[in-house]
C-alpha positions in Angstrom: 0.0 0.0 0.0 1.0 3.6 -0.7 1.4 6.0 2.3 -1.7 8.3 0.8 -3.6 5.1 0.7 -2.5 4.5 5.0 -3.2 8.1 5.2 -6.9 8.1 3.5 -8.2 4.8 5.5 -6.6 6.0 8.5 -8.5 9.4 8.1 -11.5 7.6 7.5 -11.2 5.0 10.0 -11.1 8.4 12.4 -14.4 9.6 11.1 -16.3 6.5 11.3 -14.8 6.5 14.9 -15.7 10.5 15.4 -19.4 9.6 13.9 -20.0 6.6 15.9 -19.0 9.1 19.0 -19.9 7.7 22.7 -21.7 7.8 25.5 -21.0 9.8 28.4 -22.5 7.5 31.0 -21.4 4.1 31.1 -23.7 3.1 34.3 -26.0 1.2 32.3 -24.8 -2.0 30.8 -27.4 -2.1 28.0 -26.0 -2.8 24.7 -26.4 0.0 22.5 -27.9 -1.0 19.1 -27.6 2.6 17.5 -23.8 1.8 17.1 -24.3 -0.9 15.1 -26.6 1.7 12.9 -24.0 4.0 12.6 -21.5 1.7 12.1 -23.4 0.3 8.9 -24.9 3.5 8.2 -21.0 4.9 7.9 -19.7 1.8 6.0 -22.7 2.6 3.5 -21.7 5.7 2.7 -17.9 5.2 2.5 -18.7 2.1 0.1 -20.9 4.3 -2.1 -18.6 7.5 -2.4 -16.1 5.0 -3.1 -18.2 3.3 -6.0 -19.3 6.9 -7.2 -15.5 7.5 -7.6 -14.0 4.7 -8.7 -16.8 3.6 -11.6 -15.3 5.8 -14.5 -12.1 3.7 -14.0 -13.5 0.2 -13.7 -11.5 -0.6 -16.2 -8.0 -0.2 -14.8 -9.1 -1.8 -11.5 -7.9 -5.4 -10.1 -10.8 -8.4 -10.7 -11.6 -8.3 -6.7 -12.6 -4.6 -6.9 -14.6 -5.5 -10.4 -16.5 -7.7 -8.4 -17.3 -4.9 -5.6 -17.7 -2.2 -8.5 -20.8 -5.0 -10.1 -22.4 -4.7 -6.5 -22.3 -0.8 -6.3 -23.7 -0.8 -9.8 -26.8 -3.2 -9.1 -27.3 -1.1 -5.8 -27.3 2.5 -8.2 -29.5 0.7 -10.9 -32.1 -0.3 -7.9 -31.3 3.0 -6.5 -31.8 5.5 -10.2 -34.8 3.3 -10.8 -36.7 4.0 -7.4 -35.5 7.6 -7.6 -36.0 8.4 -11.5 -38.2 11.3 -10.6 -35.2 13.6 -8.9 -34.3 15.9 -11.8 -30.3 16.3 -13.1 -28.7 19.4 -11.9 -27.1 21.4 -15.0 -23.8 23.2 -14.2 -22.9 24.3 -18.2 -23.6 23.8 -21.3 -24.8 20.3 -22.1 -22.5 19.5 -18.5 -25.0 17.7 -15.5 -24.8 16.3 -11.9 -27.1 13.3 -11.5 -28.5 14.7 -7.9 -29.1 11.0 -6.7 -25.6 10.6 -5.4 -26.0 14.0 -3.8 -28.9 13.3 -2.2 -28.2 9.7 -0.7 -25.3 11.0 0.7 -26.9 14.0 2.2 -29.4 12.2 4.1 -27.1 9.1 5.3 -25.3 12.0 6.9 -28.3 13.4 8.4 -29.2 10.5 9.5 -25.8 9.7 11.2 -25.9 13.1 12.9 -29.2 12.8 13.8 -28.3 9.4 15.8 
């Protein structure tokens, strides 16, 4: 591994960490289940901004992250085909944003803060 590639998981391994946060009182002993929400509510979104990025170079990738890019594709297909009805947002001429990434994102992270 490459030293930006230490430094980027690391750096996101600290905001999962900084997301999942804690609890200041520790005299329960009740499991709390809204870590475990988090947690996979976190992992979501890291695995999706990493599929967002890395599908225009699918074709340079190893087979292993092929297979991974196939299950962020079937997710976005499921995803653009519940969602068809949120309009493209146009930045320039004949240039556009498809404002389903945008919004997913947006509301995992509301979602995160709001837990």
């Amino acid at each position: 591994m490459k030293k930006l590639d230490i430094i980027l998981l690391s750096v996101a391994f600290v905001l999962i960490v900084v997301l999942l946060g804690g609890k200041s009182d520790v005299t329960t002993n009740l499991f709390d289940y809204s870590i475990i929400v988090k947690l996979f509510s976190a992992l979501f979104l890291l695995f999706y901004i990493l599929g967002w990025k890395l599908q225009s170079y699918e074709d340079k990738t190893f087979p292993r992250i092929k297979k991974i890019l196939s299950i962020y594709k079937e997710i976005n297909s499921k995803l653009h085909q519940t969602f068809q009805f949120l309009p493209s947002i146009e930045i320039g001429n004949r240039l556009k944003i498809d404002s389903l990434e945008i919004v997913i994102i947006s509301f995992v992270l509301i979602f995160l803060i709001i837990l």
